[in-house]
C-alpha positions in Angstrom: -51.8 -33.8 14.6 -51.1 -33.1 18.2 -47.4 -34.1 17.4 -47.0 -31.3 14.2 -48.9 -28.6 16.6 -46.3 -29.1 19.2 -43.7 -28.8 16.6 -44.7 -25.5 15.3 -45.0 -24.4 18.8 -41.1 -25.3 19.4 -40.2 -23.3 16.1 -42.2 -20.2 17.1 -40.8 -20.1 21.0 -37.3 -20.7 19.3 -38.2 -17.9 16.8 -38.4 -15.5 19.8 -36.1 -16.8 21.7 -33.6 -16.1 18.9 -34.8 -12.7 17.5 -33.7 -11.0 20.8 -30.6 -11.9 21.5 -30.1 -10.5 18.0 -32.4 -7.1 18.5 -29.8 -6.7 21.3 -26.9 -7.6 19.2 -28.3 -4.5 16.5 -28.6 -2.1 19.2 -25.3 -2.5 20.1 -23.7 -2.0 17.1 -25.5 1.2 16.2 -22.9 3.8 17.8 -19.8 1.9 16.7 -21.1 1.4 13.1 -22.1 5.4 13.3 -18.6 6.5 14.9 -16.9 4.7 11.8 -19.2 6.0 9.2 -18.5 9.8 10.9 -14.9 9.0 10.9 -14.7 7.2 6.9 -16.6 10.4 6.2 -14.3 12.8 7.5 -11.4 10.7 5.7 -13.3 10.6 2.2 -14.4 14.6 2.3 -10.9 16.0 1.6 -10.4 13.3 -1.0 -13.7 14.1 -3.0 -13.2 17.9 -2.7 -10.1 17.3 -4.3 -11.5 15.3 -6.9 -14.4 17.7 -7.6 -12.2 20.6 -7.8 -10.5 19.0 -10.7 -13.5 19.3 -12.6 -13.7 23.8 -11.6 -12.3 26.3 -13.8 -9.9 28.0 -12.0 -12.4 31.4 -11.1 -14.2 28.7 -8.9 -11.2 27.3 -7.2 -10.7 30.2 -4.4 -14.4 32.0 -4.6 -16.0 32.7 -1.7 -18.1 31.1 -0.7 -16.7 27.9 -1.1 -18.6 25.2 -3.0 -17.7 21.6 -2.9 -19.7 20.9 -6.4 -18.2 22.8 -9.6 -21.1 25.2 -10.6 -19.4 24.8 -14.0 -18.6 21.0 -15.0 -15.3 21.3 -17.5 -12.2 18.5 -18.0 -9.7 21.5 -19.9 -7.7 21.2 -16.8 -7.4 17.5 -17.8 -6.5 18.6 -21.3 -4.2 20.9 -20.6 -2.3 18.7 -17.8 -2.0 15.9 -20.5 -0.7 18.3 -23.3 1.7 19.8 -21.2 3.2 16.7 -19.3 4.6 13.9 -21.1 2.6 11.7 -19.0 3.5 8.5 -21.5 7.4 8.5 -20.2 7.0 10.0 -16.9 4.2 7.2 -16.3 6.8 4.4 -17.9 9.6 5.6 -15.5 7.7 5.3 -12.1 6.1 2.3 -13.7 9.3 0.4 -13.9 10.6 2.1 -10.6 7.2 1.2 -8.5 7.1 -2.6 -10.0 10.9 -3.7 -9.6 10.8 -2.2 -6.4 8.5 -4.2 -5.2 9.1 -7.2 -7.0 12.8 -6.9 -5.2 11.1 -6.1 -2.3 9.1 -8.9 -1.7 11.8 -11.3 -3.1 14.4 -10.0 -0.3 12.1 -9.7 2.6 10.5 -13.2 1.8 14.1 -14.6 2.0 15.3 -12.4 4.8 11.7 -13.1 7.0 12.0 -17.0 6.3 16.1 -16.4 7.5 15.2 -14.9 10.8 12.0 -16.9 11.6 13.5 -20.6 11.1 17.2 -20.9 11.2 18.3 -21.0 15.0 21.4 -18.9 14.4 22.5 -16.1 17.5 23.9 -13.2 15.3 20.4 -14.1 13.0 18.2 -12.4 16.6 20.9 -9.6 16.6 20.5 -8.7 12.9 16.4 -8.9 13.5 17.1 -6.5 16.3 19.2 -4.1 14.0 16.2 -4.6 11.3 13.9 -3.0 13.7 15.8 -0.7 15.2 16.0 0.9 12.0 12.5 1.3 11.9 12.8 4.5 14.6 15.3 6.2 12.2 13.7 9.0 10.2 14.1 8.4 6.7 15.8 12.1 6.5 18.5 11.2 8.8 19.7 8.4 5.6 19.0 10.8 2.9 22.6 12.1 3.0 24.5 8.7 3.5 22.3 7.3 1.3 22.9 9.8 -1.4 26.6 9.7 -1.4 26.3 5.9 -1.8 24.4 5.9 -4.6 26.9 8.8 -6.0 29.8 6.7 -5.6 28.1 3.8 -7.1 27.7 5.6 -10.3 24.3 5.4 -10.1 23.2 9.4 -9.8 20.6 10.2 -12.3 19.6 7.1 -12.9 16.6 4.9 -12.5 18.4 2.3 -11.0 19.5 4.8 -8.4 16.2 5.3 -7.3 14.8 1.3 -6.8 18.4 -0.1 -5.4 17.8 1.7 -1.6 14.1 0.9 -1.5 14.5 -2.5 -2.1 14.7 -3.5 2.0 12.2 -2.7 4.2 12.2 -3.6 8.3 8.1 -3.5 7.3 8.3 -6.3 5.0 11.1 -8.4 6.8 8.6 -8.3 10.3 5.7 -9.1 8.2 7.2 -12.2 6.6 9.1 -13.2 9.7 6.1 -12.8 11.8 4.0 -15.7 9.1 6.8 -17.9 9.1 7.0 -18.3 12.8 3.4 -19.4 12.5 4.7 -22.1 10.0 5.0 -25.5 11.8 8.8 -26.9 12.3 7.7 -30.1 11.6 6.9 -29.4 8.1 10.6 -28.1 6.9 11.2 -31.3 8.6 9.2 -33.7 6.9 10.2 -32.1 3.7 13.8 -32.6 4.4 13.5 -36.2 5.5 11.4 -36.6 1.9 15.1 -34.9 0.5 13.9 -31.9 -0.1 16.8 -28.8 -0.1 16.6 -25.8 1.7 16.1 -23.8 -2.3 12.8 -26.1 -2.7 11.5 -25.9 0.5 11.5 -21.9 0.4 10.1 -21.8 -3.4 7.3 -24.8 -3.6 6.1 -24.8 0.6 6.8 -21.4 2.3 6.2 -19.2 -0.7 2.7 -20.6 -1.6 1.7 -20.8 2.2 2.6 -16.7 2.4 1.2 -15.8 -1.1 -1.2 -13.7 0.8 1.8 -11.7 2.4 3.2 -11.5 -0.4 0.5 -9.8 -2.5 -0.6 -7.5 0.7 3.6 -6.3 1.1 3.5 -6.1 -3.0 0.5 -3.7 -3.0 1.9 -1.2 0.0 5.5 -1.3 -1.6 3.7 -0.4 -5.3 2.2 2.7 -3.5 4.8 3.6 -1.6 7.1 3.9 -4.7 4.5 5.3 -6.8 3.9 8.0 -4.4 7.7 8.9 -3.0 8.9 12.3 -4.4 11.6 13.5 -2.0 14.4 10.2 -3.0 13.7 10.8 -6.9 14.1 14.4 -6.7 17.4 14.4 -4.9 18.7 11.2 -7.4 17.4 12.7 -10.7 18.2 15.7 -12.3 17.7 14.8 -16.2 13.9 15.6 -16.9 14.0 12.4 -19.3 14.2 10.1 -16.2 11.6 12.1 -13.7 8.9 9.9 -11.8 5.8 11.4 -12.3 5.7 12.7 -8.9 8.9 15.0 -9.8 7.3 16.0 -13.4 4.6 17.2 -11.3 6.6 19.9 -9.7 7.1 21.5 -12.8 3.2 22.5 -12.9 4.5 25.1 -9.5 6.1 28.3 -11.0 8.3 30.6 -8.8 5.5 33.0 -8.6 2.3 31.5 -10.1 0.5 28.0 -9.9 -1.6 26.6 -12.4 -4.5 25.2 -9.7 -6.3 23.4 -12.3 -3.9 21.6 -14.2 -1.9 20.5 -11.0 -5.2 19.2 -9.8 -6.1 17.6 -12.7 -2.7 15.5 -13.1 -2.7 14.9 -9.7 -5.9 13.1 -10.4 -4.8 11.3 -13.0 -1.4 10.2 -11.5 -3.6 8.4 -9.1 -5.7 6.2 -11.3 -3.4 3.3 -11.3 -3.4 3.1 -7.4 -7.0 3.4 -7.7 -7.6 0.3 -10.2 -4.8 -2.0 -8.1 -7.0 -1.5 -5.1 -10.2 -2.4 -6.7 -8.5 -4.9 -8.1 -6.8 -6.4 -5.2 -8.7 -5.3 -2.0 -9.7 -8.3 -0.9 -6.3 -9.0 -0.1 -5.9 -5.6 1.7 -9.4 -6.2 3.5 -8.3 -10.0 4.3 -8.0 -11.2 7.4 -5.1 -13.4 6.7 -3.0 -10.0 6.7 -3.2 -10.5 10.9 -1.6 -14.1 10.1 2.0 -12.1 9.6 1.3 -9.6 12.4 1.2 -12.7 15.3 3.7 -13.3 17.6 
């Protein structure tokens, strides 16, 4: 009896002992956990006024005052933004843009990282260096030399135009460089004393050990190339092979605007970013994305 009392004493002093270390622990978390909810608020409010505005007829767009809730709930700007856009083929051409681009992407900066992070070779460190250095370049600066390659090429109003100079990115060569130099030596090793070629030990040991590189650099490149407007509108000039970034412009008239409607397919243009990252956020969220970020 005297030995369960004792017990129960031992399990209440250790309940006390525990609950205020973490009372402590809660009170110090309050002001960082308010800061980030101010500042995910302050990043969310532009996006849902945008959103809700969508859903105004235009009279409610620029009244005064303003109102971030549509007095007046209506989706015509939704109708009319899908009648007068041929969202079916500008949606296939930035599909097939956006997915071999990063398909290539990932492909080449995969090979390129696992190049640069385990092959000893001198002029290898000098190329890395001329990777990043590229990196401080404003993409406007290659717009011109990157146009009149792509002319030359043949490859001016085409799709092809568009995914062949997006296909290498200093972002995804660090990224995948950075994971493989976490990658033991010893293991290429072993594989190649087991016979193992250079082909096989890339596809069946240093892919599968990155996959979650892989998907994070996949997701980025998709939005990057979903979203880019300036390259496209500069390559393309036959409305048949627009992204639907470009078709969008056609919603701005020299003199007049159509608010609603250009909100209303801007909303819908993002709906497939919006459905990849619910779909694949836990590999945006993951921590393993710090794995290709170490040095």
């Amino acid at each position: 009896m005297k030995l369960q009392e004792s017990q129960e004493i031992r399990e209440a002093r250790d309940i006390r002992e525990g609950a205020e270390p973490r009372r402590q622990a809660a009170a110090r978390s309050v002001l960082p956990t308010l800061a980030l909810w101010i500042l995910a608020l302050l990043f969310a409010f532009p996006v849902l006024w945008f959103v809700l505005s969508a859903f105004k007829p235009g009279s409610e767009l620029f009244s005064t005052p303003l109102s971030i809730l549509p007095e007046h709930w209506t989706v015509q700007g939704f109708v009319d933004a899908w009648n007068r856009i041929d969202f079916s083929r500008y949606f296939g051409n930035t599909l097939v843009v956006a997915t071999l681009s990063t398909a290539l992407t990932v492909v080449a900066s995969a090979g390129t990282g696992y190049a640069l992070a385990k092959y000893p070779a001198r002029w290898l460190k000098v190329f890395f260096v001329c990777v990043l250095a590229t990196t401080m370049l404003p993409t406007e600066v290659i717009l011109t030399p990157s146009f009149t390659v792509i002319r030359n090429l043949g490859l001016y109003n085409t799709l092809t135009g568009v995914i062949v100079p997006s296909i290498m990115t200093a972002t995804g060569i660090f990224m995948f460089r950075q994971f493989f130099l976490t990658v033991p030596d010893e293991l290429l090793e072993a594989a190649r004393i087991d016979g193992a070629g250079e082909a096989r030990i890339f596809l069946t040991i240093m892919m599968p050990l990155a996959r979650p590189i892989a998907i994070t650099l996949a997701i980025f490149s998709f939005q990057w190339r979903w979203n880019d407007y300036i390259w496209p509108l500069i390559v393309l000039g036959d409305p048949k092979q627009f992204t639907l970034q470009v078709a969008l412009r056609g919603l701005v008239g020299a003199e007049n605007i159509d608010w609603p409607t250009l909100l209303a397919a801007s909303v819908i243009s993002i709906v497939p970013l919006l459905v990849m990252f619910l779909v694949f956020q836990r590999y945006v969220m993951s921590a393993d994305l710090d794995a290709g970020l170490k040095d």
